[in-house]
mmCIF file of the N, C-alpha and C atoms, coordinates in Angstrom:
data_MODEL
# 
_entry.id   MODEL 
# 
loop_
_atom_site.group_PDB 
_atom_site.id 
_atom_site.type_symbol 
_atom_site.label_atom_id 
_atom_site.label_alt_id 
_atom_site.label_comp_id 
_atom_site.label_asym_id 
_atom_site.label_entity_id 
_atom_site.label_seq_id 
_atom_site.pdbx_PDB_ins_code 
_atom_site.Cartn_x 
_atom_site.Cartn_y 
_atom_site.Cartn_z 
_atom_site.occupancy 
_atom_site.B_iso_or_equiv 
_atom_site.pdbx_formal_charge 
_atom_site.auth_seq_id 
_atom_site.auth_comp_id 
_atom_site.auth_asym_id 
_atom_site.auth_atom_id 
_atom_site.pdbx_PDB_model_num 
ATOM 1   N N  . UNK A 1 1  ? 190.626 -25.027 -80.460 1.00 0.00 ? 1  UNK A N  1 
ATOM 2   C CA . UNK A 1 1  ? 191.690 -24.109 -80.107 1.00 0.00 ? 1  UNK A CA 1 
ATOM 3   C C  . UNK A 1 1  ? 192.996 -24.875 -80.038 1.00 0.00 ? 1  UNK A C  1 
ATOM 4   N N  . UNK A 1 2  ? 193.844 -24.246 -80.594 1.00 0.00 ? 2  UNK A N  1 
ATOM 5   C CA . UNK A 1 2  ? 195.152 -25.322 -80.443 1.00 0.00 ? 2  UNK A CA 1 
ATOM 6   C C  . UNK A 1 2  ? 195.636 -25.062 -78.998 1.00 0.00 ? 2  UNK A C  1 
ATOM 7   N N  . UNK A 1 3  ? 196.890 -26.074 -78.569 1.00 0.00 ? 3  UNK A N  1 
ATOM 8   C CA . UNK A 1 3  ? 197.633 -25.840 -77.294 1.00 0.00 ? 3  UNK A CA 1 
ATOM 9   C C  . UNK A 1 3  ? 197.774 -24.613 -76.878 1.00 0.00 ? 3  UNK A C  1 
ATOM 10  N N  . UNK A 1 4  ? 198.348 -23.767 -77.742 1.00 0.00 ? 4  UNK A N  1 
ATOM 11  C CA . UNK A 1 4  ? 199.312 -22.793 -77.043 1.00 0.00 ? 4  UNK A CA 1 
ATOM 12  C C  . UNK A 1 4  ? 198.215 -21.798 -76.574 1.00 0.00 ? 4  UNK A C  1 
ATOM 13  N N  . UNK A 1 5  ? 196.989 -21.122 -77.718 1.00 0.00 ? 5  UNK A N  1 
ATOM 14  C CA . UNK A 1 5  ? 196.013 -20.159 -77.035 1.00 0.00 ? 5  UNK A CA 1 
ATOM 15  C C  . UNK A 1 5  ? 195.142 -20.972 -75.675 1.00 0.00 ? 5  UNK A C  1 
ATOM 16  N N  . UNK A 1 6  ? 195.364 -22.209 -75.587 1.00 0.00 ? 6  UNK A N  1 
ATOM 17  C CA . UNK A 1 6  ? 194.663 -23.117 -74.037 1.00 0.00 ? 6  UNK A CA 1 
ATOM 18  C C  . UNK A 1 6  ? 195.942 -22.270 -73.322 1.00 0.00 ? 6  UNK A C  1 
ATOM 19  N N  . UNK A 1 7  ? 196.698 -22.964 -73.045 1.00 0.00 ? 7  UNK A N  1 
ATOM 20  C CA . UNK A 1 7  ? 198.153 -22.351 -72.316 1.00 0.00 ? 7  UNK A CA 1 
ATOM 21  C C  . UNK A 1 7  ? 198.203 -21.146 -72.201 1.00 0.00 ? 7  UNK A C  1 
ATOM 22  N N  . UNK A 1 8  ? 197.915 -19.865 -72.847 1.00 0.00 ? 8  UNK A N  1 
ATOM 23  C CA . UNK A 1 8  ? 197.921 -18.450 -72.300 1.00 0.00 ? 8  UNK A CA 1 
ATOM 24  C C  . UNK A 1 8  ? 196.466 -18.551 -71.897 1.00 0.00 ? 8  UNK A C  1 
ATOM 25  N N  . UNK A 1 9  ? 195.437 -18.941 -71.959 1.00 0.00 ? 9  UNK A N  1 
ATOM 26  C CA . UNK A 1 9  ? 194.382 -18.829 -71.302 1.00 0.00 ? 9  UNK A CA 1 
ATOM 27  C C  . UNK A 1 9  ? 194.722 -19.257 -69.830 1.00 0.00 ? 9  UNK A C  1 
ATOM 28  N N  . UNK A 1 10 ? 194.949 -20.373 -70.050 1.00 0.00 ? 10 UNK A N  1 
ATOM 29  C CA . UNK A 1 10 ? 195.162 -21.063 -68.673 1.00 0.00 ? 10 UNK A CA 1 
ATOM 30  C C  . UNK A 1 10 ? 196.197 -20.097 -67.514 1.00 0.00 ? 10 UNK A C  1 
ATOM 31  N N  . UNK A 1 11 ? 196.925 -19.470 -68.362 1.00 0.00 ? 11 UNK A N  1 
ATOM 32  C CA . UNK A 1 11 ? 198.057 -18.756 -67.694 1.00 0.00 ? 11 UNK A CA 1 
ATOM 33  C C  . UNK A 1 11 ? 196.817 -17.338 -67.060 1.00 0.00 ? 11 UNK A C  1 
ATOM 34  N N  . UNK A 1 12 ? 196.725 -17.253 -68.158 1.00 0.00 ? 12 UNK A N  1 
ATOM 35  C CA . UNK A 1 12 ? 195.721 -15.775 -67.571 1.00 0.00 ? 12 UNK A CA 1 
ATOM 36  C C  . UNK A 1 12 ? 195.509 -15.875 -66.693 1.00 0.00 ? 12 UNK A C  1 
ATOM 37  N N  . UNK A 1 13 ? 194.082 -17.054 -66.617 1.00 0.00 ? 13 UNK A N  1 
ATOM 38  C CA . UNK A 1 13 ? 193.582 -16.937 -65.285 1.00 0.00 ? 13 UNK A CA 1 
ATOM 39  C C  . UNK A 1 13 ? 193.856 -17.451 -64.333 1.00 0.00 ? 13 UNK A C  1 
ATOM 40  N N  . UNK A 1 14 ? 194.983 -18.128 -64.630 1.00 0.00 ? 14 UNK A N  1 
ATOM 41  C CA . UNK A 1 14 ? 195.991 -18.170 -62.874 1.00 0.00 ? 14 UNK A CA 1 
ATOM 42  C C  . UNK A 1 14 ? 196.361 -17.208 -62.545 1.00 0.00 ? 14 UNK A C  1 
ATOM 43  N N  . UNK A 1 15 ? 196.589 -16.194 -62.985 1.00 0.00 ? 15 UNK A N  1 
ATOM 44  C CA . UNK A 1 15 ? 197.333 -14.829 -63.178 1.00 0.00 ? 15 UNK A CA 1 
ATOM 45  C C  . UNK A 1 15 ? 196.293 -13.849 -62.078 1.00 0.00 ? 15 UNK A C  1 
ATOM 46  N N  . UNK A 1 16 ? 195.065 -14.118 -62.915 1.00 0.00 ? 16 UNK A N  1 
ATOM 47  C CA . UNK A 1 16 ? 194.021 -13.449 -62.590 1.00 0.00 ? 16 UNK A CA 1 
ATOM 48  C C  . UNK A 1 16 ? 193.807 -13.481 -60.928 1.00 0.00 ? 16 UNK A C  1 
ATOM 49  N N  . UNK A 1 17 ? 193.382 -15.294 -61.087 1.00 0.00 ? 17 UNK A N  1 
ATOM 50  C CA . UNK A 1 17 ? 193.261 -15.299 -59.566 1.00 0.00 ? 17 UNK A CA 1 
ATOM 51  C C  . UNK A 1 17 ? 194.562 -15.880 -58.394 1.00 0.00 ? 17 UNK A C  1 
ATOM 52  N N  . UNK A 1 18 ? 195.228 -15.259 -58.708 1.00 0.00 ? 18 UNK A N  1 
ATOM 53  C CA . UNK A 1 18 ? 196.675 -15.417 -57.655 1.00 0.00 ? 18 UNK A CA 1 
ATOM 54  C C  . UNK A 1 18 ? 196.320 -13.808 -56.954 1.00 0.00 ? 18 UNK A C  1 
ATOM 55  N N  . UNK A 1 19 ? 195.940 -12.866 -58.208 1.00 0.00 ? 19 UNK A N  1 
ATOM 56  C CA . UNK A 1 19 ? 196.048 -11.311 -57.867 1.00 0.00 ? 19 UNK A CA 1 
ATOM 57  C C  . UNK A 1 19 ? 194.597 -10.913 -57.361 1.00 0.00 ? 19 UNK A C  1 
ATOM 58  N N  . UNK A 1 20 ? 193.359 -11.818 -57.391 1.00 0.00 ? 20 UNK A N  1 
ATOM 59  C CA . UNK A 1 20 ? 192.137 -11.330 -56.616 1.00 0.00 ? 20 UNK A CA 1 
ATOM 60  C C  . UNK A 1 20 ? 192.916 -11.863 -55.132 1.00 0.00 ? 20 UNK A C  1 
ATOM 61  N N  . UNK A 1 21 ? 193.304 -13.214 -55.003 1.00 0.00 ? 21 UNK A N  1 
ATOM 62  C CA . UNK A 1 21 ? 193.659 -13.633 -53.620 1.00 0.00 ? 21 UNK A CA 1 
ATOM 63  C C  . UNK A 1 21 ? 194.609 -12.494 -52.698 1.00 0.00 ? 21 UNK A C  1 
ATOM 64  N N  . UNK A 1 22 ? 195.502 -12.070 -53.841 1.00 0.00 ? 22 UNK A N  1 
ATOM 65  C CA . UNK A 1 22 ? 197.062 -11.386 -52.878 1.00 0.00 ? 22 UNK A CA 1 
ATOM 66  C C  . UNK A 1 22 ? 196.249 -10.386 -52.567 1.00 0.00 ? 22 UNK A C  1 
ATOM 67  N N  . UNK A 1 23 ? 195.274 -9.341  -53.639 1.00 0.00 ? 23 UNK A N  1 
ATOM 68  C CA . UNK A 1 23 ? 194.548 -8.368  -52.980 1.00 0.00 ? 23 UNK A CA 1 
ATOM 69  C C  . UNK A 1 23 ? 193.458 -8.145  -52.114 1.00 0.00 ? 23 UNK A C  1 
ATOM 70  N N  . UNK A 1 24 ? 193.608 -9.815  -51.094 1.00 0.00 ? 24 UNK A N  1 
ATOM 71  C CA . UNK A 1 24 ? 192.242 -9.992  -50.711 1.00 0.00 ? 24 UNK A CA 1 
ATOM 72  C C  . UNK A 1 24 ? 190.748 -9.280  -51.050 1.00 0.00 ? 24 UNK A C  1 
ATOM 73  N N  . UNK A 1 25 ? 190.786 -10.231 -52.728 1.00 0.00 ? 25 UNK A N  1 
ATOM 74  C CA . UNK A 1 25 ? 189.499 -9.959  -53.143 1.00 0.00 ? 25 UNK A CA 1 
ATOM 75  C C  . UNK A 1 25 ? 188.134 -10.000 -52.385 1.00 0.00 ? 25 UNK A C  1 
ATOM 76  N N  . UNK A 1 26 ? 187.772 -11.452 -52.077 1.00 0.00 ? 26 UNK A N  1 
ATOM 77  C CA . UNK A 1 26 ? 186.909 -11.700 -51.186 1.00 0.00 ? 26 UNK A CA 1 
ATOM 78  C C  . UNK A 1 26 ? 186.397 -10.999 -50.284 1.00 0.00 ? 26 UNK A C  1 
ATOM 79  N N  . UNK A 1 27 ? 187.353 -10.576 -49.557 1.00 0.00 ? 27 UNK A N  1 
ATOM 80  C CA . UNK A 1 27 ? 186.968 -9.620  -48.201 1.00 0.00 ? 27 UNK A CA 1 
ATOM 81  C C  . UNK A 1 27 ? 186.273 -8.351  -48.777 1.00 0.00 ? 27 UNK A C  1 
ATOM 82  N N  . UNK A 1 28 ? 186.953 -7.346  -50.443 1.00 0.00 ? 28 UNK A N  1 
ATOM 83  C CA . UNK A 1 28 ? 186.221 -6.468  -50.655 1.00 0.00 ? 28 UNK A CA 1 
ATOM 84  C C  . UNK A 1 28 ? 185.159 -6.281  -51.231 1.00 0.00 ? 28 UNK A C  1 
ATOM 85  N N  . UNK A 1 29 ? 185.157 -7.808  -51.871 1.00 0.00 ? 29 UNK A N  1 
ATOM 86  C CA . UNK A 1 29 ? 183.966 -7.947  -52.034 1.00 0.00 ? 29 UNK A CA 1 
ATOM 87  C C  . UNK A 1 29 ? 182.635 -7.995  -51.429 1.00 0.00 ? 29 UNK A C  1 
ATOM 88  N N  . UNK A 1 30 ? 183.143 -8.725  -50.191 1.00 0.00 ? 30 UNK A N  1 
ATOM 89  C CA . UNK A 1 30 ? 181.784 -8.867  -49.351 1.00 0.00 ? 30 UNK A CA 1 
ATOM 90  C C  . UNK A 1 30 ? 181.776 -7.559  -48.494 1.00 0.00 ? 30 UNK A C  1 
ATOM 91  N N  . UNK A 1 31 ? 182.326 -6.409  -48.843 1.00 0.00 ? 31 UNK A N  1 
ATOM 92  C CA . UNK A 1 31 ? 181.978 -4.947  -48.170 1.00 0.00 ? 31 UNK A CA 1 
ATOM 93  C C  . UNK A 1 31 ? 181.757 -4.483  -49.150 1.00 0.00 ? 31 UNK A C  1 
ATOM 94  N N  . UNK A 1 32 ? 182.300 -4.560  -50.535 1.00 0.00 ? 32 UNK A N  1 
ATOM 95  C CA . UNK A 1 32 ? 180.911 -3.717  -51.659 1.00 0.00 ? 32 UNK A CA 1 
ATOM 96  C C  . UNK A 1 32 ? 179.668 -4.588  -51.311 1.00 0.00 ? 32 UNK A C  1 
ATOM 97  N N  . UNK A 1 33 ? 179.215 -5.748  -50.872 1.00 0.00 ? 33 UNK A N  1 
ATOM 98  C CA . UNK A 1 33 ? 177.706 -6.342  -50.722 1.00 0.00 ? 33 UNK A CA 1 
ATOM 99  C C  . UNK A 1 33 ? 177.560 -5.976  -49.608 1.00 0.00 ? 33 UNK A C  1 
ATOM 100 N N  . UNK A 1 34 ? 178.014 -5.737  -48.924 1.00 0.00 ? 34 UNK A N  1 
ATOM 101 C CA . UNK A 1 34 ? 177.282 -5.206  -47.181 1.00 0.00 ? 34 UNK A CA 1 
ATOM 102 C C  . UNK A 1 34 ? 176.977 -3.778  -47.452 1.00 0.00 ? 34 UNK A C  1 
ATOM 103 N N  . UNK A 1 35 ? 177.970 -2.867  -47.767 1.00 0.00 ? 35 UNK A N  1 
ATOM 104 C CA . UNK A 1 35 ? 177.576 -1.176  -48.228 1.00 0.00 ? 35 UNK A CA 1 
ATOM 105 C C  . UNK A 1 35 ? 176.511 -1.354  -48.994 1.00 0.00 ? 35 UNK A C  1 
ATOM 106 N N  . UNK A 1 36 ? 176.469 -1.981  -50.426 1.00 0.00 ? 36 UNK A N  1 
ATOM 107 C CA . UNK A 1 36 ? 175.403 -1.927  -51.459 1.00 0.00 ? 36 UNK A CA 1 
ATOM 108 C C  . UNK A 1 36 ? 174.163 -2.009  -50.457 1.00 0.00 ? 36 UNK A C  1 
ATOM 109 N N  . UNK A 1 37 ? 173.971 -3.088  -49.840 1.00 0.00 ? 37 UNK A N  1 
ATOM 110 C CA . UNK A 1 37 ? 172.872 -3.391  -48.847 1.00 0.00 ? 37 UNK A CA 1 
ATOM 111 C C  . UNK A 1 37 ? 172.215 -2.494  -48.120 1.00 0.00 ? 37 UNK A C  1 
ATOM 112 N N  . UNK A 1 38 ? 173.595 -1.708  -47.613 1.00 0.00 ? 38 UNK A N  1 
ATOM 113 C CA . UNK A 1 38 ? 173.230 -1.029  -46.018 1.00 0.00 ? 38 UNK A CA 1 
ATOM 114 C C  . UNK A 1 38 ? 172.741 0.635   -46.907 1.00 0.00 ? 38 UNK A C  1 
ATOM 115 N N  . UNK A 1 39 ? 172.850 0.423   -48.442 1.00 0.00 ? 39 UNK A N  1 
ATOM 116 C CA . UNK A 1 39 ? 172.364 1.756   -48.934 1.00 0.00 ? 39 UNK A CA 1 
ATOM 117 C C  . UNK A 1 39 ? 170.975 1.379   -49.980 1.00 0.00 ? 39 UNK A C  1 
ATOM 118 N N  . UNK A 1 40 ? 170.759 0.449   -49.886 1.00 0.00 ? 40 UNK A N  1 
ATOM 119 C CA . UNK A 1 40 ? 169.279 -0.327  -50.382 1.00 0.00 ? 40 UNK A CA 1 
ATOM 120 C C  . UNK A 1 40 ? 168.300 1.052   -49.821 1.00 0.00 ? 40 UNK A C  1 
ATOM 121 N N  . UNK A 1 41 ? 168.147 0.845   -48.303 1.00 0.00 ? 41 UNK A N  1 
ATOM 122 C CA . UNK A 1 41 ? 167.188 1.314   -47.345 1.00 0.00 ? 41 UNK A CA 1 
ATOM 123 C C  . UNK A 1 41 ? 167.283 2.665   -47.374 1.00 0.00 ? 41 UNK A C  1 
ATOM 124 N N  . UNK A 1 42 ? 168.384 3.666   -47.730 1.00 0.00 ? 42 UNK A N  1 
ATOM 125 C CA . UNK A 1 42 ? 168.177 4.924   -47.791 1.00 0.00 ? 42 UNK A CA 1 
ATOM 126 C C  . UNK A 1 42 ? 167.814 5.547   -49.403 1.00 0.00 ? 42 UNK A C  1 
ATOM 127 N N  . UNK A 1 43 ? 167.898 4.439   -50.410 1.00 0.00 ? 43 UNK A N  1 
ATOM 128 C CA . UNK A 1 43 ? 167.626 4.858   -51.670 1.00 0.00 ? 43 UNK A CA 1 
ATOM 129 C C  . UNK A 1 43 ? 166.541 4.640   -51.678 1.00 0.00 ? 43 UNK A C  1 
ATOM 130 N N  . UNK A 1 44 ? 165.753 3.578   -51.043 1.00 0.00 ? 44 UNK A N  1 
ATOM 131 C CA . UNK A 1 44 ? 164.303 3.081   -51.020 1.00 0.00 ? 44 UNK A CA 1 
ATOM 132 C C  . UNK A 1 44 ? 163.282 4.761   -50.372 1.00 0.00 ? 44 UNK A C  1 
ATOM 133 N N  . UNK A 1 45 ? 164.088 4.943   -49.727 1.00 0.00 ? 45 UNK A N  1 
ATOM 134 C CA . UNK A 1 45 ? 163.465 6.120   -49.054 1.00 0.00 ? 45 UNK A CA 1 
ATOM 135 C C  . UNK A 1 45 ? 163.250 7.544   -49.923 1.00 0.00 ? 45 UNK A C  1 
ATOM 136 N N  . UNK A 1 46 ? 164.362 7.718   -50.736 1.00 0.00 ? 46 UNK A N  1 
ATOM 137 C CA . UNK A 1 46 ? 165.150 8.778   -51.507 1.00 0.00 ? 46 UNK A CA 1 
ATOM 138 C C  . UNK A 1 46 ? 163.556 8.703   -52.716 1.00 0.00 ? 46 UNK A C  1 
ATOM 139 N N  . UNK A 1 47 ? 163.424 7.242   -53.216 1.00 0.00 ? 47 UNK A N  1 
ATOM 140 C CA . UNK A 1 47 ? 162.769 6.821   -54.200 1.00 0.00 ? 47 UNK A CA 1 
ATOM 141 C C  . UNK A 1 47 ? 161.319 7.191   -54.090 1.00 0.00 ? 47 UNK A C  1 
ATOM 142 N N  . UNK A 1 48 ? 160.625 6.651   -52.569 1.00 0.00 ? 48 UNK A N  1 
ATOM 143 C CA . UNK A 1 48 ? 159.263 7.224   -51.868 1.00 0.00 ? 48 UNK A CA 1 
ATOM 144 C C  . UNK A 1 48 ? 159.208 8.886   -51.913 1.00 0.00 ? 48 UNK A C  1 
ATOM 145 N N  . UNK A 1 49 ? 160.107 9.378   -51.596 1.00 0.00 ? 49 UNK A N  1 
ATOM 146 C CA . UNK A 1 49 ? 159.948 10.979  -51.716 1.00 0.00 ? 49 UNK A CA 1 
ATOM 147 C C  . UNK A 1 49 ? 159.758 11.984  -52.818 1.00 0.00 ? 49 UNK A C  1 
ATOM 148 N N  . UNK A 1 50 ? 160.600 10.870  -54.058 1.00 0.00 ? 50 UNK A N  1 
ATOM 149 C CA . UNK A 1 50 ? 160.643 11.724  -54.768 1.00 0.00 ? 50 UNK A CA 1 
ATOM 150 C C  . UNK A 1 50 ? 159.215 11.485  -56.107 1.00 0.00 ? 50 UNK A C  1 
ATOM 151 N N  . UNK A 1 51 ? 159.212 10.127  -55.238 1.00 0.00 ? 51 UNK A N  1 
ATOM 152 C CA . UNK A 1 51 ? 157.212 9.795   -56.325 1.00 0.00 ? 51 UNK A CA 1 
ATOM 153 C C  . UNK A 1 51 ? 156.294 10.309  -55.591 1.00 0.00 ? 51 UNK A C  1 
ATOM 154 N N  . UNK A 1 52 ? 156.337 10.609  -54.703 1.00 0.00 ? 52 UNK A N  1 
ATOM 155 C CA . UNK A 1 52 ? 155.469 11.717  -53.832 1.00 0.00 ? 52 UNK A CA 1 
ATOM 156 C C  . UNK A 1 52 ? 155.164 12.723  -54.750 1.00 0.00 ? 52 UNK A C  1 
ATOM 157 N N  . UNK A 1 53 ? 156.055 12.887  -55.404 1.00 0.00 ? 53 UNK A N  1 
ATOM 158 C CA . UNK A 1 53 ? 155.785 14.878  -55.928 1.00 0.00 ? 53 UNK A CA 1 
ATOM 159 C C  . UNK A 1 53 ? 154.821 14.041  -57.035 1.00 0.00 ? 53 UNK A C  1 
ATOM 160 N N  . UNK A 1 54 ? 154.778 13.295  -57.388 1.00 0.00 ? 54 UNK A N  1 
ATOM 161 C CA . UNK A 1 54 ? 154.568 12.589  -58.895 1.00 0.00 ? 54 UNK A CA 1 
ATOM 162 C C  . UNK A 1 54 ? 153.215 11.539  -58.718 1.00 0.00 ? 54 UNK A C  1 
ATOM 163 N N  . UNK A 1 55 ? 153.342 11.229  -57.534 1.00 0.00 ? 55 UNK A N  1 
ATOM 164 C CA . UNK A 1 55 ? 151.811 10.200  -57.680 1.00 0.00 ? 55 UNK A CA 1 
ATOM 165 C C  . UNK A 1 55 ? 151.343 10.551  -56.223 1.00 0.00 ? 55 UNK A C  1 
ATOM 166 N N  . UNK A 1 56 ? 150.094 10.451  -56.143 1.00 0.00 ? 56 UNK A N  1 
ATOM 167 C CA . UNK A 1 56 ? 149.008 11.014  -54.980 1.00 0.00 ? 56 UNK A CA 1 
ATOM 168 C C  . UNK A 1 56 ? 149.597 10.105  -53.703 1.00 0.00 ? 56 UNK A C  1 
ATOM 169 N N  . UNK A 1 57 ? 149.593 10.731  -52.995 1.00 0.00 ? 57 UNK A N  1 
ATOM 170 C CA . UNK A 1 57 ? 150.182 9.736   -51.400 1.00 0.00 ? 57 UNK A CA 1 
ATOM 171 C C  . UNK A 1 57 ? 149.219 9.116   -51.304 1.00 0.00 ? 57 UNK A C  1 
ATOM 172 N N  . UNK A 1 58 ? 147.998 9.015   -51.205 1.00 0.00 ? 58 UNK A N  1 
ATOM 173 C CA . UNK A 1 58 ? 147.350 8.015   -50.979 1.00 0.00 ? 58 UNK A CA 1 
ATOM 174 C C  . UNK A 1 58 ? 147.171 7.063   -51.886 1.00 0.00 ? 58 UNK A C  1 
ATOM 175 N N  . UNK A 1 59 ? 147.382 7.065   -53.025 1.00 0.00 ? 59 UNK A N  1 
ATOM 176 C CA . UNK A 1 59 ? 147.436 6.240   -54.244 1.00 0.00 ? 59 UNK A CA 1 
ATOM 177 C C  . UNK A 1 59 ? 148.809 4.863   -53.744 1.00 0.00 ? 59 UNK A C  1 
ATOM 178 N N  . UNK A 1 60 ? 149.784 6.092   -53.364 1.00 0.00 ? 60 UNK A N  1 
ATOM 179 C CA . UNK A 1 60 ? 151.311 5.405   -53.081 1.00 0.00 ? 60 UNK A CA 1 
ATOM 180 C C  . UNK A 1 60 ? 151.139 4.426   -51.870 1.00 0.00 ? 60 UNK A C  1 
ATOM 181 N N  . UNK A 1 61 ? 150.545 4.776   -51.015 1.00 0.00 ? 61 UNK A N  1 
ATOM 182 C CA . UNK A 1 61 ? 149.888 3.772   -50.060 1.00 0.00 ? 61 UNK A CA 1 
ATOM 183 C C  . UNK A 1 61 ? 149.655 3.015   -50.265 1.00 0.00 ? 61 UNK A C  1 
ATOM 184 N N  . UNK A 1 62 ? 148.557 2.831   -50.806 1.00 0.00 ? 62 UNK A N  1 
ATOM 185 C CA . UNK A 1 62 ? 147.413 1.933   -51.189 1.00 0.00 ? 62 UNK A CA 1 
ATOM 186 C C  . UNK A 1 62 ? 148.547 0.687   -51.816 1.00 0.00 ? 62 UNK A C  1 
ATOM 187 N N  . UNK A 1 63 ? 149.633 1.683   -53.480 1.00 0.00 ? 63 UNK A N  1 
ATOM 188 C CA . UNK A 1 63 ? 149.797 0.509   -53.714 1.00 0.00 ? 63 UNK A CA 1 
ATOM 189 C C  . UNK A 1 63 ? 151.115 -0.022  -53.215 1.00 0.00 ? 63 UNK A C  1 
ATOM 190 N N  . UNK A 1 64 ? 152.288 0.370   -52.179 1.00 0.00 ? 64 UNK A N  1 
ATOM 191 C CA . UNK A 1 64 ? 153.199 -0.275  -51.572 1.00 0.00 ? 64 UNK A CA 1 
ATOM 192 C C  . UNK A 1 64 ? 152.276 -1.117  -50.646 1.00 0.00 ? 64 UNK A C  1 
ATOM 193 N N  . UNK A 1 65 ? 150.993 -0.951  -49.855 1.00 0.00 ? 65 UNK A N  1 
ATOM 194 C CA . UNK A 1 65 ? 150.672 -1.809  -49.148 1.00 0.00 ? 65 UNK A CA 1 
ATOM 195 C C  . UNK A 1 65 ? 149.880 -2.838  -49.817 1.00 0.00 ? 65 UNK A C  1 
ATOM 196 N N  . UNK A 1 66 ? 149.827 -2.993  -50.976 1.00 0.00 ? 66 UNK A N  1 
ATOM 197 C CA . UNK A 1 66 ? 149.638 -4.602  -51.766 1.00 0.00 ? 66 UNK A CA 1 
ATOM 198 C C  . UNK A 1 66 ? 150.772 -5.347  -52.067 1.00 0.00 ? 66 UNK A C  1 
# 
């Protein structure tokens, strides 16, 4: 790559991350991973109910408890 496309690269992603920092990226990030998380446990649930209609409850037993 010659100089100059290094140099707008380089520019980019200073660019890039000057504007995750000013918009305190970080912080929203780690609340899309805490929400994602804290909705794990109600999709897990959503997921059991709806294979219910679809595979025998006792089958579903049997195999979440292996």
């Amino acid at each position: 790559m010659s100089g100059q496309v290094m140099a707008r690269l380089f520019s980019f992603l200073l660019r890039v991350l000057r504007g995750f920092r000013r918009n305190q990226g970080l912080l929203l990030s780690g609340a899309v991973a805490y929400y994602t998380l804290l909705s794990v446990i109600p999709m897990s649930i959503l997921a059991l109910l709806v294979l219910t209609h679809f595979i025998e409850e006792s089958l579903l037993f049997q195999t979440l408890s292996t």
